[in-house]
CHARMM internal coordinates of N, CA and C (Angstrom, degrees):
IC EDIT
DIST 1 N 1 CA 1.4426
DIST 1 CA 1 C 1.5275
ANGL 1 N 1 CA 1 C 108.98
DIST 1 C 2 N 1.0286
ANGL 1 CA 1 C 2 N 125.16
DIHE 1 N 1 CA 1 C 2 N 123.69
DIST 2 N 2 CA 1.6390
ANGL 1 C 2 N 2 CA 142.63
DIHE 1 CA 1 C 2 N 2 CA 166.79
DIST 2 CA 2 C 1.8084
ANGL 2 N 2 CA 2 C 100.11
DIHE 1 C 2 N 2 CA 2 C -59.32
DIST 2 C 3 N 1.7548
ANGL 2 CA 2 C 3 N 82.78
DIHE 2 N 2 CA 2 C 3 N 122.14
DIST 3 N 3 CA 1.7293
ANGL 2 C 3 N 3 CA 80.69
DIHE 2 CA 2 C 3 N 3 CA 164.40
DIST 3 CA 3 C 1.6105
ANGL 3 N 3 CA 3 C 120.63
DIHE 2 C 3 N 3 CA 3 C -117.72
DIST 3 C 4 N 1.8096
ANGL 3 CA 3 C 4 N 98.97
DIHE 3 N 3 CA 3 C 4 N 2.69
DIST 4 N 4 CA 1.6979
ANGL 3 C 4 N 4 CA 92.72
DIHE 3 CA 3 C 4 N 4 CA 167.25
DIST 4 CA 4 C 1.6073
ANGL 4 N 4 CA 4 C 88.72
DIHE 3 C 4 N 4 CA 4 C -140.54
DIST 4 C 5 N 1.4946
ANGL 4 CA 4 C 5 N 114.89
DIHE 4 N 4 CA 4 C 5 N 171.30
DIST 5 N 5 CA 1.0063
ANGL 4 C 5 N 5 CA 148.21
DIHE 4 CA 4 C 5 N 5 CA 173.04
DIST 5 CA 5 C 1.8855
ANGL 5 N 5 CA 5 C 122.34
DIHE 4 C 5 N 5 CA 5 C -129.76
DIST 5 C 6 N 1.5004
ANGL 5 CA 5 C 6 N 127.51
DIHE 5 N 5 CA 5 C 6 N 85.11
DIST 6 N 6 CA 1.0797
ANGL 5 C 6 N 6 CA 134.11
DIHE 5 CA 5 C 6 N 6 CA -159.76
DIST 6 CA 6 C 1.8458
ANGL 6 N 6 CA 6 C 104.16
DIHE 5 C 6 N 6 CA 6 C -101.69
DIST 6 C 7 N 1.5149
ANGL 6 CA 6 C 7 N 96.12
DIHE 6 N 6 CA 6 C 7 N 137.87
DIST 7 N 7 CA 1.6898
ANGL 6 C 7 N 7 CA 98.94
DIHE 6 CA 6 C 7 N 7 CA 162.34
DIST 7 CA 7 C 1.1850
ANGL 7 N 7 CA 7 C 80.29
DIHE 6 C 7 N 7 CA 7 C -130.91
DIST 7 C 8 N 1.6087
ANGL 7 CA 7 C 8 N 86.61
DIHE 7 N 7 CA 7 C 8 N 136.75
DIST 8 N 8 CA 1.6660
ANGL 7 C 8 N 8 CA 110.88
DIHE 7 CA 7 C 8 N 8 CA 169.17
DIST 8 CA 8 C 2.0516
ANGL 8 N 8 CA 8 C 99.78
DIHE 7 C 8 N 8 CA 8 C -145.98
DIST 8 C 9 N 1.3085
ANGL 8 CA 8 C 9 N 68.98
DIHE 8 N 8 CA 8 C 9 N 161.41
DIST 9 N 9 CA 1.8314
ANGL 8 C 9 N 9 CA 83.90
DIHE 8 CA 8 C 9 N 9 CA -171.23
DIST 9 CA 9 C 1.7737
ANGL 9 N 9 CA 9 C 95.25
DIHE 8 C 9 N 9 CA 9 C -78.58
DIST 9 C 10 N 1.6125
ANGL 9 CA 9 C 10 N 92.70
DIHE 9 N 9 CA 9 C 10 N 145.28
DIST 10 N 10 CA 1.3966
ANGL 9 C 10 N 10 CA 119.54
DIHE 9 CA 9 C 10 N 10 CA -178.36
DIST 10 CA 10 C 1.7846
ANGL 10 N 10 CA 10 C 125.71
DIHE 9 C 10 N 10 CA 10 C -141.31
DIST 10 C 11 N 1.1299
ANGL 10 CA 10 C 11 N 98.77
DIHE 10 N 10 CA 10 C 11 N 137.66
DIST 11 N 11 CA 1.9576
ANGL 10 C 11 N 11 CA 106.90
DIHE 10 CA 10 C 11 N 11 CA -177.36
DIST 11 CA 11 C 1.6456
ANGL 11 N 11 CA 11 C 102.53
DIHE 10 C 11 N 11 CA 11 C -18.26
DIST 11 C 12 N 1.4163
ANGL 11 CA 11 C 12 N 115.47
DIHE 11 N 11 CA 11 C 12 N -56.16
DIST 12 N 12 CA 1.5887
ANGL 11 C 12 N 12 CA 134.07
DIHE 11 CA 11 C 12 N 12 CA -173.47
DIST 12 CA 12 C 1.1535
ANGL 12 N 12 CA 12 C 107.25
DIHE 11 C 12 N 12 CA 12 C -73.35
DIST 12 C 13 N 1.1736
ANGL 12 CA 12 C 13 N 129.62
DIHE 12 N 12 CA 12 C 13 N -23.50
DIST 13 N 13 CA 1.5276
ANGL 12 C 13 N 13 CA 120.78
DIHE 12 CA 12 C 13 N 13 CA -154.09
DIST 13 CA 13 C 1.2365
ANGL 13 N 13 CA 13 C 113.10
DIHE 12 C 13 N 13 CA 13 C 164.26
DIST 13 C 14 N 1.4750
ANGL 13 CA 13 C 14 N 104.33
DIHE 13 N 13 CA 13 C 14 N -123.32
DIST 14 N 14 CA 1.8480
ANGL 13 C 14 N 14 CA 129.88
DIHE 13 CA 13 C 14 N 14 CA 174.64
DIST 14 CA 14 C 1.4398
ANGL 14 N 14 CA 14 C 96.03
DIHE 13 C 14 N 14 CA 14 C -139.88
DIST 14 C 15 N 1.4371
ANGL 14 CA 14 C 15 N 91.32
DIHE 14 N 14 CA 14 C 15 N 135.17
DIST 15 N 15 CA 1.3758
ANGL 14 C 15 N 15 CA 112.49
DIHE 14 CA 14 C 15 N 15 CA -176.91
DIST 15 CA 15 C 1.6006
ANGL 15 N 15 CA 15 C 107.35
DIHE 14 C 15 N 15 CA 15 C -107.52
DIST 15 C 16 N 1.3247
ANGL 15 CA 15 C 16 N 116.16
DIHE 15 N 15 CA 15 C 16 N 137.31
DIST 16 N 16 CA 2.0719
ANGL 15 C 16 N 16 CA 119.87
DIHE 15 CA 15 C 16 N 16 CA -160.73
DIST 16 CA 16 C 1.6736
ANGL 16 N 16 CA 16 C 93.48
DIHE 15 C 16 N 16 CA 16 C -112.23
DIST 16 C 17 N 0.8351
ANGL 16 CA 16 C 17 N 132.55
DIHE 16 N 16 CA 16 C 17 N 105.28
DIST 17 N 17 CA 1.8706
ANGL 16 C 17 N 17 CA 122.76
DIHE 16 CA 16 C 17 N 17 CA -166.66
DIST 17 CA 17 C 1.6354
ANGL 17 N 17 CA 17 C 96.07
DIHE 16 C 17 N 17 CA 17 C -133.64
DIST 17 C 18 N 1.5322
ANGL 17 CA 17 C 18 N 109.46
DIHE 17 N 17 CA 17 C 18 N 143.93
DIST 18 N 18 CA 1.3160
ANGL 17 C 18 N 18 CA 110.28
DIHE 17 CA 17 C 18 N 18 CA 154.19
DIST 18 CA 18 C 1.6338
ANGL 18 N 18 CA 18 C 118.05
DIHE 17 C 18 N 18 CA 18 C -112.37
DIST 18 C 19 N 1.3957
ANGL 18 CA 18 C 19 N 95.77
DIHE 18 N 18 CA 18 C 19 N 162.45
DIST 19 N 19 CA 1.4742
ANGL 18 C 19 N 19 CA 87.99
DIHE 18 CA 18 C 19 N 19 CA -175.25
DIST 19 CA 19 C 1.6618
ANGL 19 N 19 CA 19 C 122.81
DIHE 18 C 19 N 19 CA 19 C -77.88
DIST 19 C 20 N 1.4900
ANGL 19 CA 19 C 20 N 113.67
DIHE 19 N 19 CA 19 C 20 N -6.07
DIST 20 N 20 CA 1.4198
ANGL 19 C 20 N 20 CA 105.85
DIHE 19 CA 19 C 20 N 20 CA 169.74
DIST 20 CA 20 C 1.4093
ANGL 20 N 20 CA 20 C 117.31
DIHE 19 C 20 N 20 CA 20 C -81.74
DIST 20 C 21 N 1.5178
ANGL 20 CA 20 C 21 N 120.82
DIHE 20 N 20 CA 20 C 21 N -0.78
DIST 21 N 21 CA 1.7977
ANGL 20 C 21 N 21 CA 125.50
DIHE 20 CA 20 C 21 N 21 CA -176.96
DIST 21 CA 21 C 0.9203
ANGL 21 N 21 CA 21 C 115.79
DIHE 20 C 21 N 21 CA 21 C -96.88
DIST 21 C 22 N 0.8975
ANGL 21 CA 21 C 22 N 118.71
DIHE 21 N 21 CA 21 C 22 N 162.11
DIST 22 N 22 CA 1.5617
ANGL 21 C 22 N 22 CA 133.94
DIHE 21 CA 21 C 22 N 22 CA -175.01
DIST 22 CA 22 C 2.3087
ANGL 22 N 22 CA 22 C 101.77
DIHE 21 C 22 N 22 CA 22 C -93.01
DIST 22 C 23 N 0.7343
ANGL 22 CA 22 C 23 N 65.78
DIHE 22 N 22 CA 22 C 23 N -44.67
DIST 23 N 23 CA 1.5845
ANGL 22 C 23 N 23 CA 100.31
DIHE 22 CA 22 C 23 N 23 CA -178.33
DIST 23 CA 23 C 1.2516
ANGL 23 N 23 CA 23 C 122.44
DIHE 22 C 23 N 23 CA 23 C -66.22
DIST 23 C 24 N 1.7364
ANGL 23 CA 23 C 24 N 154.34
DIHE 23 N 23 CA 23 C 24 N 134.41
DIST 24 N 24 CA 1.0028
ANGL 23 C 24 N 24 CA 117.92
DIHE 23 CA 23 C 24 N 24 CA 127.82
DIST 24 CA 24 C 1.2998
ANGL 24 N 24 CA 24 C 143.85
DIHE 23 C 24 N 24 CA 24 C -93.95
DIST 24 C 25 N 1.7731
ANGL 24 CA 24 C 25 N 120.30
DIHE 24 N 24 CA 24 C 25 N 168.13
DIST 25 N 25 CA 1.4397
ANGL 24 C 25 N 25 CA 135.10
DIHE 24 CA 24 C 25 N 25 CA -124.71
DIST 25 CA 25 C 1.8774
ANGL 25 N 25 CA 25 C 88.96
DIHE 24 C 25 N 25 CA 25 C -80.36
DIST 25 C 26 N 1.3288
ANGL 25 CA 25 C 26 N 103.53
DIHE 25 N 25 CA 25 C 26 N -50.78
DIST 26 N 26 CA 1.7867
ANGL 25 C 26 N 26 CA 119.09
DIHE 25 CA 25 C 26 N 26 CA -177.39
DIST 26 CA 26 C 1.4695
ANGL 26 N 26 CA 26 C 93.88
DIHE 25 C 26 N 26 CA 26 C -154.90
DIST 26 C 27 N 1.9282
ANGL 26 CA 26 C 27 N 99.78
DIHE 26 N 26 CA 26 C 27 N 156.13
DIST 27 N 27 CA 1.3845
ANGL 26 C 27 N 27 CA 133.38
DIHE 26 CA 26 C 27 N 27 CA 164.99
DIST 27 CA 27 C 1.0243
ANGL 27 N 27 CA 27 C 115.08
DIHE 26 C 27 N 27 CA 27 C -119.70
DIST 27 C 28 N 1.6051
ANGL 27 CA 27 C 28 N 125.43
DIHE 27 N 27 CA 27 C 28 N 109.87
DIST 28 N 28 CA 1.5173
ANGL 27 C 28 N 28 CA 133.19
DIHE 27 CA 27 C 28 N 28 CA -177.63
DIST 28 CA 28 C 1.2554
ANGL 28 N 28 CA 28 C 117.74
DIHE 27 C 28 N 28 CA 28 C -98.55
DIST 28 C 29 N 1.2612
ANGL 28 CA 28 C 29 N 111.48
DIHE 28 N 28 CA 28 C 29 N 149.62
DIST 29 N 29 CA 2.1395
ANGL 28 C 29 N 29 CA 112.59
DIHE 28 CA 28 C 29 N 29 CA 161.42
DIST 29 CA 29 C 1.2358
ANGL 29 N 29 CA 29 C 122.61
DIHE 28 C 29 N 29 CA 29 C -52.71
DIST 29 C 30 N 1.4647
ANGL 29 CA 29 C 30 N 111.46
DIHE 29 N 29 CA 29 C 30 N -31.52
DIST 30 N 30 CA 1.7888
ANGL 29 C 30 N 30 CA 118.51
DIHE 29 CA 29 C 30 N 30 CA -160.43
DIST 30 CA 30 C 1.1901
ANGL 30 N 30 CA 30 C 96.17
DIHE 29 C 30 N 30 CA 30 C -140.22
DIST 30 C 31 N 1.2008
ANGL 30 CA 30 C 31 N 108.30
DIHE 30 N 30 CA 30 C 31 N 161.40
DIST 31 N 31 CA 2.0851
ANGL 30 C 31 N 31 CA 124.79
DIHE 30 CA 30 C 31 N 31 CA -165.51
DIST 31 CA 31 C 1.7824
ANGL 31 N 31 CA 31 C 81.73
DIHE 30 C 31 N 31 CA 31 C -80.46
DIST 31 C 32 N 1.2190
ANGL 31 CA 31 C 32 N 124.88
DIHE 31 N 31 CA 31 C 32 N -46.09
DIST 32 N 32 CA 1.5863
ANGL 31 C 32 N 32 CA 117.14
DIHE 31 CA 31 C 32 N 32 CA -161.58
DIST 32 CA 32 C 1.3601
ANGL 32 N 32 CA 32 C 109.25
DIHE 31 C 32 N 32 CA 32 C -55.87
DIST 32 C 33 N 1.2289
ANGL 32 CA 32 C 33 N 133.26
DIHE 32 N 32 CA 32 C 33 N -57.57
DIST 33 N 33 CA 1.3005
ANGL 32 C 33 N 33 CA 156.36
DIHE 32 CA 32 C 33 N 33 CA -178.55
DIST 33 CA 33 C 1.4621
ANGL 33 N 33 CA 33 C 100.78
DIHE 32 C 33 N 33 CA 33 C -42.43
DIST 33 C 34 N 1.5613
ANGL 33 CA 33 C 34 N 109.21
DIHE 33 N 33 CA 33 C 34 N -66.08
DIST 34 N 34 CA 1.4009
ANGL 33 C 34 N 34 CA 123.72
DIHE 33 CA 33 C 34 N 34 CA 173.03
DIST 34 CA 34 C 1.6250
ANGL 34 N 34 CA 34 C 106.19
DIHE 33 C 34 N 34 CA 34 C -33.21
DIST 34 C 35 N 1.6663
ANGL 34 CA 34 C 35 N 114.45
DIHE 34 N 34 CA 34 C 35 N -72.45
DIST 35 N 35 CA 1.1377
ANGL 34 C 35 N 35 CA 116.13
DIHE 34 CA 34 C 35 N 35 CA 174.72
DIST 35 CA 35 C 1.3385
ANGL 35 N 35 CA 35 C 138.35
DIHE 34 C 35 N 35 CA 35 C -57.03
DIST 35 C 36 N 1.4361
ANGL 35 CA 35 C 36 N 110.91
DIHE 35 N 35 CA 35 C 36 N -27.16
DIST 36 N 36 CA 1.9794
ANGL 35 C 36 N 36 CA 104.78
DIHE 35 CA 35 C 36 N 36 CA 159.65
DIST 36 CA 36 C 1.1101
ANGL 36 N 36 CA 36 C 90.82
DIHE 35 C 36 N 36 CA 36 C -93.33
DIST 36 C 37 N 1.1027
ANGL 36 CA 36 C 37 N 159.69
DIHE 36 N 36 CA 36 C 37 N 36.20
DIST 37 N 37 CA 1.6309
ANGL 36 C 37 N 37 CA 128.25
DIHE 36 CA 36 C 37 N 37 CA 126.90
DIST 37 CA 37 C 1.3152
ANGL 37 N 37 CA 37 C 104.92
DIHE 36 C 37 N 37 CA 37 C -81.27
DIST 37 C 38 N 1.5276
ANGL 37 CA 37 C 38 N 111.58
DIHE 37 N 37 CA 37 C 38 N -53.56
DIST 38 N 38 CA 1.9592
ANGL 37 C 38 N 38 CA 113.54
DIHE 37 CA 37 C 38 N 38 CA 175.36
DIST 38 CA 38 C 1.6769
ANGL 38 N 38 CA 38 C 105.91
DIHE 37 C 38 N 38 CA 38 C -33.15
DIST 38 C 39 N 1.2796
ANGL 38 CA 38 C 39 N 120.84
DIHE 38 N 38 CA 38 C 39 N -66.42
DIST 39 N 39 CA 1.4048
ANGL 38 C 39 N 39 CA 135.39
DIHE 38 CA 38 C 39 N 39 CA -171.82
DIST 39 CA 39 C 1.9009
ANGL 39 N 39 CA 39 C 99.57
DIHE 38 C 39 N 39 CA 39 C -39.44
DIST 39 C 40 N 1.5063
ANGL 39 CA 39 C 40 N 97.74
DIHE 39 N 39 CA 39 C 40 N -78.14
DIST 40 N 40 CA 1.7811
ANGL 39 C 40 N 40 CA 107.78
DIHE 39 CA 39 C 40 N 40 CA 168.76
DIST 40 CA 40 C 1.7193
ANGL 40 N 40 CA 40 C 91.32
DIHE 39 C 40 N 40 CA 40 C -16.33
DIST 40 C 41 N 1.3627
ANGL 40 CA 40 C 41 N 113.65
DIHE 40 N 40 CA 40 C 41 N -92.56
DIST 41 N 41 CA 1.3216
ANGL 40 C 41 N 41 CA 119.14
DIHE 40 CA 40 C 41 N 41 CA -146.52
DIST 41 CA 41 C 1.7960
ANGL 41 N 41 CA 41 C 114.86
DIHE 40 C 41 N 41 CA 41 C -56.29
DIST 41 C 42 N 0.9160
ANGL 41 CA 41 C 42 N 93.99
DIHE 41 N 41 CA 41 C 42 N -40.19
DIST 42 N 42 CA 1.7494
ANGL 41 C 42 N 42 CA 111.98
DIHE 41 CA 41 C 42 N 42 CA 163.98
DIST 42 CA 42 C 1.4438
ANGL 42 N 42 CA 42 C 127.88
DIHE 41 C 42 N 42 CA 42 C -24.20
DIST 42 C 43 N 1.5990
ANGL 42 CA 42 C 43 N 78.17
DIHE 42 N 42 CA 42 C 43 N -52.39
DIST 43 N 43 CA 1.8909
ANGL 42 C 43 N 43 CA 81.07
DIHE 42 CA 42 C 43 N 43 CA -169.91
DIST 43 CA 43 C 1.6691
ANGL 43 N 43 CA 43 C 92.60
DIHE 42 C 43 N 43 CA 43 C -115.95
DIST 43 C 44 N 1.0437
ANGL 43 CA 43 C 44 N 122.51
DIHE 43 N 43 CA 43 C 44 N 12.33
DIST 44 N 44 CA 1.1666
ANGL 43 C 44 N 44 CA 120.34
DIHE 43 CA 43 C 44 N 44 CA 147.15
DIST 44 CA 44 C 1.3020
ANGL 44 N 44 CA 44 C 129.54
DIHE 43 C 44 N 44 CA 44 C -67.16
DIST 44 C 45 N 1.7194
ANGL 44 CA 44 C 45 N 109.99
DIHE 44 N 44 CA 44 C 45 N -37.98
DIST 45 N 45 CA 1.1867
ANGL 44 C 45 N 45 CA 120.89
DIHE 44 CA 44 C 45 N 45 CA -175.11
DIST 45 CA 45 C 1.5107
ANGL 45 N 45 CA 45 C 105.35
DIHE 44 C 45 N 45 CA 45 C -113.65
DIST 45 C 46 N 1.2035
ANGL 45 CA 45 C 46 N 134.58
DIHE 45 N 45 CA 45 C 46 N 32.10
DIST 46 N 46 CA 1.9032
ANGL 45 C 46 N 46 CA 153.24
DIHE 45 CA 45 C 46 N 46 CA -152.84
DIST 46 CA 46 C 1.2238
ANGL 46 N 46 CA 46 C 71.17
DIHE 45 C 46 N 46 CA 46 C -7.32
DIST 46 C 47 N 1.4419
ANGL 46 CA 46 C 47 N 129.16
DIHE 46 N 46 CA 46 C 47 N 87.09
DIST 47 N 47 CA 1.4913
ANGL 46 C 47 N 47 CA 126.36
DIHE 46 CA 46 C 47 N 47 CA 140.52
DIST 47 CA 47 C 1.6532
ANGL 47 N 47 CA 47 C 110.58
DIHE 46 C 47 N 47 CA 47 C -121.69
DIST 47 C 48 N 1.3880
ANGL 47 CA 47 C 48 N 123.07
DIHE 47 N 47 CA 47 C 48 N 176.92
DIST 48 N 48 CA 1.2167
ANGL 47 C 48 N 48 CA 126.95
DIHE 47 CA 47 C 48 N 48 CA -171.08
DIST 48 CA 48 C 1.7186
ANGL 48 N 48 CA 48 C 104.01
DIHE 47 C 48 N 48 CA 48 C -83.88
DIST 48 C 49 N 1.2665
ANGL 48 CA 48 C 49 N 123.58
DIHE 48 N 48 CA 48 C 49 N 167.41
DIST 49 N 49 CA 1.2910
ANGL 48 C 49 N 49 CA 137.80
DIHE 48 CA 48 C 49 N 49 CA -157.21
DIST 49 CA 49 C 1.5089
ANGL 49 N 49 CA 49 C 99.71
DIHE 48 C 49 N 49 CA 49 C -150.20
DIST 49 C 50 N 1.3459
ANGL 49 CA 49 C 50 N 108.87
DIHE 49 N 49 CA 49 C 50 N 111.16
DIST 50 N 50 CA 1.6353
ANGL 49 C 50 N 50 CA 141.09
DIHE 49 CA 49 C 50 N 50 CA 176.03
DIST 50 CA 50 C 1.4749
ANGL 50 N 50 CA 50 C 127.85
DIHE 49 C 50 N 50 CA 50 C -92.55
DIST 50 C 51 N 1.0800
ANGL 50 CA 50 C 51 N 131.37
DIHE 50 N 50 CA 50 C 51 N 70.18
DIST 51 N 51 CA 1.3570
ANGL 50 C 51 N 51 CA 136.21
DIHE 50 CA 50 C 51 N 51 CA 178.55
DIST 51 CA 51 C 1.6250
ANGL 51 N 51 CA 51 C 119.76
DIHE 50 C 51 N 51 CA 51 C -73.40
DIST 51 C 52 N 1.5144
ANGL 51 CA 51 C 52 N 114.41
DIHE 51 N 51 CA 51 C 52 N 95.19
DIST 52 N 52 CA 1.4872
ANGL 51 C 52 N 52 CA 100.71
DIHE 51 CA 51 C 52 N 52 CA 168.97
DIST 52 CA 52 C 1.5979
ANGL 52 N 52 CA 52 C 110.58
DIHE 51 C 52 N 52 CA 52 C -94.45
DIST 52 C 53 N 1.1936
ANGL 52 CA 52 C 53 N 106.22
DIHE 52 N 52 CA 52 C 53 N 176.96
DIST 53 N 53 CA 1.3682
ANGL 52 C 53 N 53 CA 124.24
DIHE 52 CA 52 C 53 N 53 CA 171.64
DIST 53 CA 53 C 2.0392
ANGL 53 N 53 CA 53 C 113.55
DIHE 52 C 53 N 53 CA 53 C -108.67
DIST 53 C 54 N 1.7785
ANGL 53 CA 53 C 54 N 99.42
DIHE 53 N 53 CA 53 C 54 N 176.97
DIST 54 N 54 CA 1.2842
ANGL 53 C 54 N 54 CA 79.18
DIHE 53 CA 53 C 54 N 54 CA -153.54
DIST 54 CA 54 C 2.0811
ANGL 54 N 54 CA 54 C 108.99
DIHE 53 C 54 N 54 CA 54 C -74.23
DIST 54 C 55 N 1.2793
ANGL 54 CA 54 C 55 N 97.08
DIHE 54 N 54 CA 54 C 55 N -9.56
DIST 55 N 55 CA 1.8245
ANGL 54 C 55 N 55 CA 89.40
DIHE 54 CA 54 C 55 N 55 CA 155.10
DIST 55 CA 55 C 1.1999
ANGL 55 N 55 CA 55 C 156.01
DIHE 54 C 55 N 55 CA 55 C -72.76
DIST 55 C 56 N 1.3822
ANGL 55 CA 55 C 56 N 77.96
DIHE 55 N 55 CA 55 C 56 N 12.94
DIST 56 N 56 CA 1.9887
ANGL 55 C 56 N 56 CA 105.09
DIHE 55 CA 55 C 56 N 56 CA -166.38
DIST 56 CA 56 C 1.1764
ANGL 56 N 56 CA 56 C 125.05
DIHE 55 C 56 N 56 CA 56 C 87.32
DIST 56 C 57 N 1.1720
ANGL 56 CA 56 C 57 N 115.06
DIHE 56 N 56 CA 56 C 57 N -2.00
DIST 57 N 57 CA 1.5210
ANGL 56 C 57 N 57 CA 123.57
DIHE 56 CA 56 C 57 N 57 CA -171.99
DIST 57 CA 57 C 1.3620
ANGL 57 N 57 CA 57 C 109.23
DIHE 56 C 57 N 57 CA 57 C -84.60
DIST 57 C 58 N 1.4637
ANGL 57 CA 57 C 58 N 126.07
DIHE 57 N 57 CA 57 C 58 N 132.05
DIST 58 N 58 CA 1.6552
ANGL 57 C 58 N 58 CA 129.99
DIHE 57 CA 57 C 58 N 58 CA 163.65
DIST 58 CA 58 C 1.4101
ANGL 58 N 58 CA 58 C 103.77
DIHE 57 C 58 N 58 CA 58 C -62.00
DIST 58 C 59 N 1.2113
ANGL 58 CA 58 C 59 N 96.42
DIHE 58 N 58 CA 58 C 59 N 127.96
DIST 59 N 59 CA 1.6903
ANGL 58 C 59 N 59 CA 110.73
DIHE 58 CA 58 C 59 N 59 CA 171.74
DIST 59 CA 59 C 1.0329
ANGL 59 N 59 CA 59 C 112.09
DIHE 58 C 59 N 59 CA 59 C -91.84
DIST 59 C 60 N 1.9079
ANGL 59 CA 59 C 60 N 120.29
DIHE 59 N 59 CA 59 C 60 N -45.84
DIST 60 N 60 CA 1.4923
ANGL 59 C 60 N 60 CA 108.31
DIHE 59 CA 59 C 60 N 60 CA -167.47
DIST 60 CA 60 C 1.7545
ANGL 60 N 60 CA 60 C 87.50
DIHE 59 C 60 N 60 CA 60 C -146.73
DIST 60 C 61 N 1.0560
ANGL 60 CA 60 C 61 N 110.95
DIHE 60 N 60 CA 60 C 61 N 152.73
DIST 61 N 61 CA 1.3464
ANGL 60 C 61 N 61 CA 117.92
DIHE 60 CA 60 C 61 N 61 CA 169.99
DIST 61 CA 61 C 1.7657
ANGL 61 N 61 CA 61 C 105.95
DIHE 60 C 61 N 61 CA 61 C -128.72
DIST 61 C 62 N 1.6195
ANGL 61 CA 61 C 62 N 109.30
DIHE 61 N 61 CA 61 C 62 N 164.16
DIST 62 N 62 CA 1.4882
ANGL 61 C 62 N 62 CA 118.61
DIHE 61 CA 61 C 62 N 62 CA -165.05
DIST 62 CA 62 C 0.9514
ANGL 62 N 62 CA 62 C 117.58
DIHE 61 C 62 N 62 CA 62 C -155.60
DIST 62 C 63 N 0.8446
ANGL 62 CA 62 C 63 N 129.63
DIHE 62 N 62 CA 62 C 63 N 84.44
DIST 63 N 63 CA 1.8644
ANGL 62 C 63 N 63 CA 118.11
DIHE 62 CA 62 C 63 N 63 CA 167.90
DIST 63 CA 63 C 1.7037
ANGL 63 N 63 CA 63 C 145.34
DIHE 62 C 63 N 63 CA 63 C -69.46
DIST 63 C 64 N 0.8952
ANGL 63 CA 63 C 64 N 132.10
DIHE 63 N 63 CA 63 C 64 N 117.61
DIST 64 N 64 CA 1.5430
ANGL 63 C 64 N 64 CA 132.00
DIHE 63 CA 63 C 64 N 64 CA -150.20
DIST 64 CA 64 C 0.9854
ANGL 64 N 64 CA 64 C 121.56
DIHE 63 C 64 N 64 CA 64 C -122.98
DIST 64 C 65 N 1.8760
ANGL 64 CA 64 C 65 N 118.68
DIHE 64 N 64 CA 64 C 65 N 16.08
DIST 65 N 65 CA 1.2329
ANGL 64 C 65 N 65 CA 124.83
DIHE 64 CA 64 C 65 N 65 CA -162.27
DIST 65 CA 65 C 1.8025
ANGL 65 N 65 CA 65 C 88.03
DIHE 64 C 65 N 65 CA 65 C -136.71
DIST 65 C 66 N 1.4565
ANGL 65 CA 65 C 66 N 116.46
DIHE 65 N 65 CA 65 C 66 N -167.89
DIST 66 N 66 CA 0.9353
ANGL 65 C 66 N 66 CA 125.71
DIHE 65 CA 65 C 66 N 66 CA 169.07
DIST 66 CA 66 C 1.3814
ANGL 66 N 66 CA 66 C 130.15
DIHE 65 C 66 N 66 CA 66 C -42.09
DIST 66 C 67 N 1.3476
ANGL 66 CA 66 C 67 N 163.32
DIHE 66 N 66 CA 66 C 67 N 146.89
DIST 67 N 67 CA 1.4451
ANGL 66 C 67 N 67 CA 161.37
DIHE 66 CA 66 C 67 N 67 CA 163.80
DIST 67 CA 67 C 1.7206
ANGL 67 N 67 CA 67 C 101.92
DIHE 66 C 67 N 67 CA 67 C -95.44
DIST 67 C 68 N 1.2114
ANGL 67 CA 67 C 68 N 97.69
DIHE 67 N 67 CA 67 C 68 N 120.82
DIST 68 N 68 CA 2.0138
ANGL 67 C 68 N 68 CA 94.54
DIHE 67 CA 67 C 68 N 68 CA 161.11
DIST 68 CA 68 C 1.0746
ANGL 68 N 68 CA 68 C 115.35
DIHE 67 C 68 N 68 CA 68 C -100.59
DIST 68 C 69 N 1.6972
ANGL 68 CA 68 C 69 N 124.18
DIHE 68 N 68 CA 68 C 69 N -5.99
DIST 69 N 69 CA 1.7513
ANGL 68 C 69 N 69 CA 119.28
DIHE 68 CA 68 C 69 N 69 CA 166.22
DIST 69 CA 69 C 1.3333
ANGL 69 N 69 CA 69 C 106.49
DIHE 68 C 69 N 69 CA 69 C -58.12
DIST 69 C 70 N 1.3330
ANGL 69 CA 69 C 70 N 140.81
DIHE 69 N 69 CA 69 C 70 N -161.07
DIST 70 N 70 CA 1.4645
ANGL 69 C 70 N 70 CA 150.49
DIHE 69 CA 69 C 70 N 70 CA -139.52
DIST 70 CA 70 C 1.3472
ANGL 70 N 70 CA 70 C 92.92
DIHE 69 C 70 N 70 CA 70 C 177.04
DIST 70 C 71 N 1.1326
ANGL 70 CA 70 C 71 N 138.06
DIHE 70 N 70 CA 70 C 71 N 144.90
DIST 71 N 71 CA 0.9977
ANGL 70 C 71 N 71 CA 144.43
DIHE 70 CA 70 C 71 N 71 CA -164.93
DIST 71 CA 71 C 1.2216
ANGL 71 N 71 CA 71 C 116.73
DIHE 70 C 71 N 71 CA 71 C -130.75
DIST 71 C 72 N 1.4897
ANGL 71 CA 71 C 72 N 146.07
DIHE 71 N 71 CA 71 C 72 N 103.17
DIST 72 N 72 CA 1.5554
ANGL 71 C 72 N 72 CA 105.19
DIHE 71 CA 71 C 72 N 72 CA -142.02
DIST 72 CA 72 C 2.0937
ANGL 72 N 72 CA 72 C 85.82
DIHE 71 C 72 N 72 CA 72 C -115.65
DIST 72 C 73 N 1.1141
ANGL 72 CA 72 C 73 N 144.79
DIHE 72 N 72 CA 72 C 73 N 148.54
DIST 73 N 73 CA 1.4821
ANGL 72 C 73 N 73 CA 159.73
DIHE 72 CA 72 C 73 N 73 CA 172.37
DIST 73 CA 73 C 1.2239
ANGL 73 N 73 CA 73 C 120.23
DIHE 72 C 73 N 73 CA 73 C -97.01
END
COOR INIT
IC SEED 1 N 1 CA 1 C
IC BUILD
């Protein structure tokens, strides 16, 4: 089971990688593309979703799987 899902910028494009592969998942033209495929795979795998930008920095993070915080109202 995948517990992150990363787009990070690449020579080609955007690169869609999980952290259990060796591999990555897809290489896109545009960060968007990148990101609904990330999303697709995400909640495919209810793992979290890692968006950097092109300085390395996470822009947005997501989670699509279960939460173990508690939330209290």
């Amino acid at each position: 089971m995948a517990s992150k899902v990363f787009i990070s910028p690449d020579p080609n494009g955007w690169k869609v990688k999980v952290t259990s592969n060796t591999k990555a998942s897809a290489i896109c033209g545009k960060k968007y593309q990148a990101i609904q495929k990330g999303i697709e795979i995400a909640k495919r795998y209810h793992a979290e979703l890692a968006v950097q930008n092109r300085d390395g920095r996470i822009s947005t993070k997501n989670s699509y799987g279960s939460d173990p915080r508690r939330i209290k109202g």
